[in-house]
C-alpha positions as a Markdown table, in Angstrom:
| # | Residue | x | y | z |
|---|---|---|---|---|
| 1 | Unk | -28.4 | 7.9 | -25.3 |
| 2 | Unk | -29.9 | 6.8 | -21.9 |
| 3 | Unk | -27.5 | 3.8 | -21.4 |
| 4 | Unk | -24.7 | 6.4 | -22.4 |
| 5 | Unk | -25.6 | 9.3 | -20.0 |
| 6 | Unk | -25.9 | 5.7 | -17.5 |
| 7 | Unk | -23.0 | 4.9 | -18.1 |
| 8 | Unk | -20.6 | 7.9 | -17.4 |
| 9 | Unk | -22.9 | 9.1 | -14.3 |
| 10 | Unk | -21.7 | 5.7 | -13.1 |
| 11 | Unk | -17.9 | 5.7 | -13.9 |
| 12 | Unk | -15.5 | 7.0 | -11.3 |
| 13 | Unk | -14.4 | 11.0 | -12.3 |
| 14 | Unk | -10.6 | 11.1 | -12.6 |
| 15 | Unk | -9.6 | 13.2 | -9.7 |
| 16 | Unk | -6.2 | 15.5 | -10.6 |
| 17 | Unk | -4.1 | 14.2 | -7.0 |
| 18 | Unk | -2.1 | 17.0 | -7.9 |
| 19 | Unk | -4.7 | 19.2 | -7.1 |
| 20 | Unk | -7.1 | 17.5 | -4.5 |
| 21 | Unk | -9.6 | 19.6 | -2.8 |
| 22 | Unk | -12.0 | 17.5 | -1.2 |
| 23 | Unk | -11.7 | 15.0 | 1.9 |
| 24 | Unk | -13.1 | 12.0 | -0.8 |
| 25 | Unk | -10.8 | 12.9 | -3.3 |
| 26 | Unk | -7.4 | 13.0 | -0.7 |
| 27 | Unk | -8.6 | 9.9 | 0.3 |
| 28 | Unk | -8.8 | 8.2 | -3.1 |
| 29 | Unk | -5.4 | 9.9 | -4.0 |
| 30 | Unk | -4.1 | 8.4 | -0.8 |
| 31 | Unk | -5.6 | 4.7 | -1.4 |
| 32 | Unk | -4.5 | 4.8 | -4.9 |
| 33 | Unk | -0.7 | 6.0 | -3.6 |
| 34 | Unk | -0.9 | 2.6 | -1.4 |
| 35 | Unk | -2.1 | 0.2 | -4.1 |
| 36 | Unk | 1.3 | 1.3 | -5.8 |
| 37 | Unk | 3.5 | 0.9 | -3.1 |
| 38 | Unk | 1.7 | -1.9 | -2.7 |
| 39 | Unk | 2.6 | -3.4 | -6.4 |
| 40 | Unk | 6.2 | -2.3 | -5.8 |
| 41 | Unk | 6.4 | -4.2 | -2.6 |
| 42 | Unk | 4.9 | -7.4 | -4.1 |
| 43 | Unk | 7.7 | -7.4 | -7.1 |
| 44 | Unk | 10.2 | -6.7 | -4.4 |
| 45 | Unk | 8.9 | -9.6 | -2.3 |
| 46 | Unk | 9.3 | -11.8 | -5.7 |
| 47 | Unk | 12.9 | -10.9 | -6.4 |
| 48 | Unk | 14.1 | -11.4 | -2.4 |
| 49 | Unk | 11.8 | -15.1 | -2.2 |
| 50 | Unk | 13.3 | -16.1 | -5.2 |
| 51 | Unk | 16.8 | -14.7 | -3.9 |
| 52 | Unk | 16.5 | -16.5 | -0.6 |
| 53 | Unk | 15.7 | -20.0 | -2.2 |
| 54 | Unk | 13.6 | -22.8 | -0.5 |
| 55 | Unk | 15.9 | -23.7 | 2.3 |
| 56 | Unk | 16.0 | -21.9 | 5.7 |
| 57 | Unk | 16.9 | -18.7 | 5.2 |
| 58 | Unk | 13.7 | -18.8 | 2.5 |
| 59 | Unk | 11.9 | -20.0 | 5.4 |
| 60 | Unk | 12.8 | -17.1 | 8.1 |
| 61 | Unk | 12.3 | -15.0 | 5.1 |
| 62 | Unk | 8.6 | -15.5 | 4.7 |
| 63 | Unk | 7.9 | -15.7 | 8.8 |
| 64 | Unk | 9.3 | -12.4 | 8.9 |
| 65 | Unk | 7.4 | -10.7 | 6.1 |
| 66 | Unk | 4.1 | -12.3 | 7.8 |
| 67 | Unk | 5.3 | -10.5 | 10.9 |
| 68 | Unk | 6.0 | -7.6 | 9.2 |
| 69 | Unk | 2.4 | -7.3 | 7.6 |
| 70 | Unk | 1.0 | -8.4 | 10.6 |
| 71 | Unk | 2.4 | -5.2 | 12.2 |
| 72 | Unk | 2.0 | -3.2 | 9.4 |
| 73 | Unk | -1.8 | -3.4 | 9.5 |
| 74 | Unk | -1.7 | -3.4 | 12.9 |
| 75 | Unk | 0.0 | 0.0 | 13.6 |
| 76 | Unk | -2.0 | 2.0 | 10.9 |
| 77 | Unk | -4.9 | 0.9 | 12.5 |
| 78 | Unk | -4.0 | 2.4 | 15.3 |
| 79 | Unk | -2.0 | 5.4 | 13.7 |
| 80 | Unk | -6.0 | 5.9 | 12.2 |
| 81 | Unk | -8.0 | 4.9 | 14.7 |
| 82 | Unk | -6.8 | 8.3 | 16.8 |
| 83 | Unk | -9.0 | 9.9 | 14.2 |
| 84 | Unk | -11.9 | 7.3 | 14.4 |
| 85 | Unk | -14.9 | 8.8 | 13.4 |
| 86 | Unk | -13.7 | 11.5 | 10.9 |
| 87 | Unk | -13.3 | 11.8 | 7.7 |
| 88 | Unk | -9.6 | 11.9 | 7.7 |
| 89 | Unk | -9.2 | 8.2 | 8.7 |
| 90 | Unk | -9.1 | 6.7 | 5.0 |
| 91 | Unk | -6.0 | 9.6 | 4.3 |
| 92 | Unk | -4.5 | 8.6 | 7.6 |
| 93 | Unk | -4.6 | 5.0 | 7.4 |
| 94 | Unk | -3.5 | 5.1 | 3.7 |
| 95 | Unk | -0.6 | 7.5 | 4.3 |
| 96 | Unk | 0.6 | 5.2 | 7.0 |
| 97 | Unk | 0.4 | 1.8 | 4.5 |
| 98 | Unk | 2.0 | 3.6 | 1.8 |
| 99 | Unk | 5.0 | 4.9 | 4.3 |
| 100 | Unk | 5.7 | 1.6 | 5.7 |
| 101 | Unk | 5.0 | -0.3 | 2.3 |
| 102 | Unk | 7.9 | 1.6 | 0.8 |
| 103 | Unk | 10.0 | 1.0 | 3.4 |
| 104 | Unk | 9.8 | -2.4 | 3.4 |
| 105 | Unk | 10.6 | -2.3 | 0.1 |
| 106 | Unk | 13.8 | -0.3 | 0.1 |
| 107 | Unk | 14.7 | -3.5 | 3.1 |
| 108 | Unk | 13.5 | -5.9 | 0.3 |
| 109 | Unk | 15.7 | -4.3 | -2.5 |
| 110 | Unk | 18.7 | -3.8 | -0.4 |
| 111 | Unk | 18.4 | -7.9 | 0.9 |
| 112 | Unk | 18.1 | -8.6 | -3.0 |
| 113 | Unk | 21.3 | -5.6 | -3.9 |
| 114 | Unk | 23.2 | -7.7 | -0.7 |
| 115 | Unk | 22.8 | -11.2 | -1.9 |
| 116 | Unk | 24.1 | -10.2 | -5.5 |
């Protein structure tokens, strides 16, 4: 009974993103958007390496999504940094990933949709 009461004191409450009312819950809502933008980019990325082969244009390929997540992280820590010290920053910084994560994406799918 103990372990049990433990147990679900301890687990994460499901939080309704439809219907987010507090600053901790927007800001799991918003980290949990970006992990699956996130997973979309990385099967993207899978399809448009294997698309662009091993030789050159494989090559600029890969230096060019290591630029782009170089900037990525880059600009939404400063897009979230304006807010530095609040409690907004996770939703901020999140919001941003998950924006330019999906558009990166699209420019993945389209590089994929092109080479066909």
């Amino acid at each position: 009974m103990i372990l049990s009461l433990l147990l679900a004191a301890s687990a994460p409450a499901v939080i309704d993103c439809e219907d987010a009312m507090t600053q901790a819950e927007m800001n799991r809502c918003a980290e949990a958007e970006y992990r699956a933008a996130d997973h979309d980019l990385n099967a993207a990325w899978r399809l448009a390496r294997a698309r662009s082969g091993s030789d050159e244009s494989g090559d600029e390929l890969l230096q060019a999504q290591r630029a782009w997540i170089a900037f990525r992280d880059a600009h939404c820590a400063f897009e979230a940094g304006i807010y530095r010290g609040g409690s907004i920053v996770p939703l901020i910084h999140s919001n941003c990933m998950t924006s330019l994560t999906r558009a990166r994406t699209e420019q993945l799918r389209a590089y994929v949709e092109m080479a066909n």
